[in-house]
MDTraj code that builds the backbone (N, CA, C; nanometers):
import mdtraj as md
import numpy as np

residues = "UNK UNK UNK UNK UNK UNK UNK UNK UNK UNK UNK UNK UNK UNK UNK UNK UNK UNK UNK UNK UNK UNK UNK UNK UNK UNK UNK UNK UNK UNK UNK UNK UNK UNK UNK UNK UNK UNK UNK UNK UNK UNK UNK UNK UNK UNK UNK UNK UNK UNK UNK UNK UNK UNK UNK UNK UNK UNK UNK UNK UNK UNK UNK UNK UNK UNK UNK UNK UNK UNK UNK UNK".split()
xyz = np.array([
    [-0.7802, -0.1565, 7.0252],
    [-0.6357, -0.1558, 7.0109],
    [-0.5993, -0.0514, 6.9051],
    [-0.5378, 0.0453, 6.9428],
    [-0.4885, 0.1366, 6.8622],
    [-0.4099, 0.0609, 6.7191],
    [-0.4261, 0.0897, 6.5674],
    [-0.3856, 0.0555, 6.4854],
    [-0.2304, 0.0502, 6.4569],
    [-0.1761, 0.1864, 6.4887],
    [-0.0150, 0.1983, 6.5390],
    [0.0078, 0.0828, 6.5770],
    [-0.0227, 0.0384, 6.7178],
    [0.0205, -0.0508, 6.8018],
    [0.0361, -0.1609, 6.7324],
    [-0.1053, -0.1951, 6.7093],
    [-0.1303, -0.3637, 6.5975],
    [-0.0254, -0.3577, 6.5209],
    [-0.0221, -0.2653, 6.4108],
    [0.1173, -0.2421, 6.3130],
    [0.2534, -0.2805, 6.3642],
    [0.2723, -0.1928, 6.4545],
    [0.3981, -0.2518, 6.5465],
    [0.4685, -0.4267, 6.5974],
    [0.3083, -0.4593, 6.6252],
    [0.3538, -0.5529, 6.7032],
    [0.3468, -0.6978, 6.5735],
    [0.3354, -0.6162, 6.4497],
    [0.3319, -0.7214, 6.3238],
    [0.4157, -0.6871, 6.2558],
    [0.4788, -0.5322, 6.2416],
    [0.6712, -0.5770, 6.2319],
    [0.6963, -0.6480, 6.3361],
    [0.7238, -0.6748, 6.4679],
    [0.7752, -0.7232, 6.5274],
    [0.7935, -0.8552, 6.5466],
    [0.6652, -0.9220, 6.5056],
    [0.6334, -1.0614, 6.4425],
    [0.6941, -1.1240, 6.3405],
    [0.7248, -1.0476, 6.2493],
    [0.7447, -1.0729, 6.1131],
    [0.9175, -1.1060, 6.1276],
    [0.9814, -0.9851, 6.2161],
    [1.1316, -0.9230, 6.2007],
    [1.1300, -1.0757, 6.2873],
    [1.1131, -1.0852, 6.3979],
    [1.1274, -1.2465, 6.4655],
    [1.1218, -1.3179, 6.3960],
    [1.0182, -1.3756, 6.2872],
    [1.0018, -1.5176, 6.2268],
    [1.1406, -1.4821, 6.1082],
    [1.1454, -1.3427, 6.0522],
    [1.3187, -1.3594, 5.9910],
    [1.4520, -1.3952, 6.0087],
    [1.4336, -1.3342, 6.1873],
    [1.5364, -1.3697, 6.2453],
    [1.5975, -1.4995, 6.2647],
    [1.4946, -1.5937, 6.2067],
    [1.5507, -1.7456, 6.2589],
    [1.5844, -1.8001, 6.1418],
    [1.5779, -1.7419, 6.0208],
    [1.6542, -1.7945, 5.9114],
    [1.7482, -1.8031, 5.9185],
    [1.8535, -1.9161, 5.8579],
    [1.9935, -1.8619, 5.8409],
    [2.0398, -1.7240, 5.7690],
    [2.1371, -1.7163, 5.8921],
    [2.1896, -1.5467, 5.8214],
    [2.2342, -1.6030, 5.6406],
    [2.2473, -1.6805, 5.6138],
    [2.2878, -1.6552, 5.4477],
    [2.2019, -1.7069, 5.3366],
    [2.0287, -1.6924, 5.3977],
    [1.9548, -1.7134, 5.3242],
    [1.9329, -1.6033, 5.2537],
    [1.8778, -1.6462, 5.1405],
    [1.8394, -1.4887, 5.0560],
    [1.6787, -1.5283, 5.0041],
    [1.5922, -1.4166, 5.0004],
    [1.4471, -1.4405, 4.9766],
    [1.4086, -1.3419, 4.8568],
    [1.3719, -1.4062, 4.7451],
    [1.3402, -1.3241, 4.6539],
    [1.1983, -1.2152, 4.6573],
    [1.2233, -1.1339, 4.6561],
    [1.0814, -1.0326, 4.6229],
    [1.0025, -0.9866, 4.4996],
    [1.0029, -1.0817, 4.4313],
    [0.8871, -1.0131, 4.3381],
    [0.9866, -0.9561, 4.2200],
    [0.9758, -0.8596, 4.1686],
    [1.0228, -0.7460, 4.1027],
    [1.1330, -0.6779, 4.1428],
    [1.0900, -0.6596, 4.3186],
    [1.2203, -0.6404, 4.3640],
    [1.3768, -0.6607, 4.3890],
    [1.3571, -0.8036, 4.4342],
    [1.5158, -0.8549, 4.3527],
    [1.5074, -0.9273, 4.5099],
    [1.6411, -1.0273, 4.5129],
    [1.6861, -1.0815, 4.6153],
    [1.7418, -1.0301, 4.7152],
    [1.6777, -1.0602, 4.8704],
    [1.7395, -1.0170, 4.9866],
    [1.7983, -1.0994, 5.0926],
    [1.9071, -1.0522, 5.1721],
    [1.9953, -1.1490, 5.2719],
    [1.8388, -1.1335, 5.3719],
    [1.8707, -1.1897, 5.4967],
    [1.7731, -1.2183, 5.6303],
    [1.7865, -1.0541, 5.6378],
    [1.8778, -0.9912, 5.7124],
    [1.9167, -0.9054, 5.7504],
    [1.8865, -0.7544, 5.6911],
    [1.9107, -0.7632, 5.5726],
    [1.8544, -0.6354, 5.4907],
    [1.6826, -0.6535, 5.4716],
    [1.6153, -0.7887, 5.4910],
    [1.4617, -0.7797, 5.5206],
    [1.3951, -0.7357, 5.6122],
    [1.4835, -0.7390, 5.7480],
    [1.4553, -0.6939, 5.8175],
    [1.4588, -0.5632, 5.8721],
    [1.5694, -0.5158, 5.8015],
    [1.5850, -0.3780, 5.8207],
    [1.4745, -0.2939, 5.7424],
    [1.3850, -0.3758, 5.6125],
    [1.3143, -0.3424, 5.5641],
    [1.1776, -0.3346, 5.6307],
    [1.1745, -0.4293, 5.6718],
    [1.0493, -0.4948, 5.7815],
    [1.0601, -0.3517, 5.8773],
    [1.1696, -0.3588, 5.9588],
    [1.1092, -0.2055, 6.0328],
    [1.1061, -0.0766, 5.9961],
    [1.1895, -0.0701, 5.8889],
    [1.1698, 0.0582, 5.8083],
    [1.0364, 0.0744, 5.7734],
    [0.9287, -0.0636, 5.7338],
    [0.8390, -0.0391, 5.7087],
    [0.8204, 0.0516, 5.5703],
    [0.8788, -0.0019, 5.5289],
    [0.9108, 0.0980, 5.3148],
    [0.7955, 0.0153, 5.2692],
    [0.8053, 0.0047, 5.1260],
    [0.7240, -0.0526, 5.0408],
    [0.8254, -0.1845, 5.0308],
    [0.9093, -0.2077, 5.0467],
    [1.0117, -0.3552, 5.0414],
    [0.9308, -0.4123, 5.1412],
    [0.9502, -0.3604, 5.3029],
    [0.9133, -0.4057, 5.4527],
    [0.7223, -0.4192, 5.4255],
    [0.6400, -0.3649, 5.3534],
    [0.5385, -0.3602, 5.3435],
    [0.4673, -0.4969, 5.2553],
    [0.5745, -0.5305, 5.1865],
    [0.5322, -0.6568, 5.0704],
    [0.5829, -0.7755, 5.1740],
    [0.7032, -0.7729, 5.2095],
    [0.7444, -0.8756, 5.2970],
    [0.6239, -0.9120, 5.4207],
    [0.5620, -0.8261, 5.4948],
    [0.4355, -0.8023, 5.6094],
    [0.3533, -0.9004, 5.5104],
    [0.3274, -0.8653, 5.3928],
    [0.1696, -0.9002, 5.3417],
    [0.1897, -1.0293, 5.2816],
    [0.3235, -1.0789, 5.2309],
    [0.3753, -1.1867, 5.1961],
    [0.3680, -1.3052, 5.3323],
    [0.4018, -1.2563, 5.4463],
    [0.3835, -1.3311, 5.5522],
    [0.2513, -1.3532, 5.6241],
    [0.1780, -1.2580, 5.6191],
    [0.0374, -1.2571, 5.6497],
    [-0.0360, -1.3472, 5.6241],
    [-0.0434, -1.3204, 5.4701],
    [-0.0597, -1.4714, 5.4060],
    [-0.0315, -1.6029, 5.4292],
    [0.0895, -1.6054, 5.4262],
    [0.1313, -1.7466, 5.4813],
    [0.0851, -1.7945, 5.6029],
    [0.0576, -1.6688, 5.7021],
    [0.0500, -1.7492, 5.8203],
    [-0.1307, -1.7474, 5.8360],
    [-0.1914, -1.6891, 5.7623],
    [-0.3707, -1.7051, 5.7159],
    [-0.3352, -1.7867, 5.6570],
    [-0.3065, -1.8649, 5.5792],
    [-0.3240, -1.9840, 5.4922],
    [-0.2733, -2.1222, 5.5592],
    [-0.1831, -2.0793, 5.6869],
    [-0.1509, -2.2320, 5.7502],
    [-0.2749, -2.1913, 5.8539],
    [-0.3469, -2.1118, 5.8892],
    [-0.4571, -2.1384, 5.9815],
    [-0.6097, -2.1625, 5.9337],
    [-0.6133, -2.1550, 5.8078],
    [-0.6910, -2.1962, 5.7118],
    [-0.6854, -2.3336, 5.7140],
    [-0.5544, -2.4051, 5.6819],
    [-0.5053, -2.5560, 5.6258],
    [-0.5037, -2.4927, 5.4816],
    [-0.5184, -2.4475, 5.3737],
    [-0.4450, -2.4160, 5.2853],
    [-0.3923, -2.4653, 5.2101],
    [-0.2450, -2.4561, 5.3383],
    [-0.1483, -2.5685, 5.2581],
    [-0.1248, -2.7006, 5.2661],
    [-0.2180, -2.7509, 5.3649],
    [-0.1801, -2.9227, 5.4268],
    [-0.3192, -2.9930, 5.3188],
    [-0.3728, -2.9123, 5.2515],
    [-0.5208, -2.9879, 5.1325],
    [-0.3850, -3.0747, 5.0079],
])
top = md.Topology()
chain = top.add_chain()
for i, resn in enumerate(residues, 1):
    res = top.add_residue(resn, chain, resSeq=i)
    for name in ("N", "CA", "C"):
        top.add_atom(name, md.element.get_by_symbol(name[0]), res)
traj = md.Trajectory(xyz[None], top)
């Protein structure tokens, strides 16, 4: 599987599991500061260093619920 592709299809993952927040949630980043759903996502496909922490922030989460992790 071409790496592009994989990449792609994990913004695309990510921008979905945002999408189902309420639009007037806000998610803090780190250092970065607080974001609406909407401007994460725009980050998420911009794929910046914002969209890049948000990817690795979720990654995690979703390795750690297939771990159990979080249900110990």
């Amino acid at each position: 599987m071409d790496a592009s592709f994989k990449q792609q299809k994990i913004i695309n993952l990510v921008s979905a599991r945002l999408g189902v927040l309420p639009p007037d949630a806000k998610i803090s980043i780190g250092s970065y500061g607080m974001f609406t759903r909407k401007e994460l996502i725009k980050h998420v496909k911009r794929n910046d260093e914002i969209g890049q922490k948000m990817v690795a922030v979720d990654l995690e989460y979703l390795k750690s619920l297939k771990t159990g992790i979080l249900y110990a």
